[in-house]
Every structure is written in structure tokens, then in C-alpha cells.
C-alpha angles and dihedrals in degrees: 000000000000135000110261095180124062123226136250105250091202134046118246108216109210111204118214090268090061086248097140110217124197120215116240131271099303112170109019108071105215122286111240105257077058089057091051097049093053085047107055084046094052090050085054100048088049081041095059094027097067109080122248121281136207090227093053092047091043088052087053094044093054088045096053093048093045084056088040090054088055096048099053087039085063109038089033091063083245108309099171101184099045089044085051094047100043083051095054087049100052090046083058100054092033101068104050087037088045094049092043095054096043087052096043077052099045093042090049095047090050091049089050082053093045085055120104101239108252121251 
């Protein structure tokens, strides 16, 4: 006679509380949406885990004043000079302000990690 049930194809592990847990992907390597998806986690973990620079802050800093230069040429009617002193200013500010905060962030994401989870 025939099967009329089909089997289960996986094995389900009980643990000693009844939870049923369910092993991990076994067989089907990811697709690869599923690549894409590890790998930009992975880039960003590697991303948030190297300590602050100077060079980086410095490049963020020159980014933000040359926006902010913009900014001040067009809403100032072109005034060239004030645009150019207030981002020179603000570089100035920028880069210390820039490296400080990245490094209050990344100290206080590495003492999270540090952290035993909570049960």
C-alpha cells in the first residue's frame, strides 16, 4: 500500500524544556541575495569594529566645510570671503569634534561587546 503521509524531511531536536529547536541550513548554500546580505553585514561589522582615525575625521571634516561653503556662497549672495572664513571655521572645529565623537561611539560599542548578554 502506498504512503499516504509524507515525511518530515528534517529532524526536529526537543531540549529538555519541550522548545523545539531546528538545526541550521544544512544542504542549500545561500542564494545569493542571501550572500549579499552576510556580506554586507560582515563589511559593516569590520566597518564599526577599527578604531577612529585622524585621517578619516580630517576627510569628514573637509567634506562637511566644502558643503558648508556652498552652502554660505549661495544664501550669502556670494560673498566669497565670509563663505571662505566661516569654512575654515567650521574645518577647524570639524576635525577634533569629528575624532572625539567617533571615539566616545567606538569606546562605548566595544564596552557593549565587552558586556556579558543579559538573561
Amino acid at each position: 500500500m502506498a504512503q499516504t503521509k509524507r515525511k518530515r524531511r528534517t529532524k526536529h531536536r526537543g531540549n529538555a524544556a519541550g522548545v523545539v529547536e531546528t538545526r541550521g541550513r544544512t544542504g542549500r548554500p545561500p542564494s545569493a541575495d542571501e550572500r549579499k546580505k552576510q556580506d554586507r553585514a560582515k563589511a559593516r561589522e569590520a566597518r564599526l569594529n577599527q578604531p577612529p582615525t585622524w585621517k578619516a575625521s580630517r576627510n569628514r571634516a573637509v567634506l562637511a566645510s566644502g558643503f558648508m561653503f556652498v552652502l554660505l556662497l549661495i544664501t550669502s549672495k556670494f560673498n566669497v570671503v565670509a563663505s571662505v572664513l566661516f569654512a575654515l571655521l567650521a574645518l577647524v572645529l570639524y576635525i577634533p569634534g569629528g575624532y572625539y565623537m567617533e571615539n566616545f561611539m567606538y569606546r562605548r560599542r566595544m564596552a557593549r561587546r565587552a558586556r556579558p548578554p543579559k538573561p
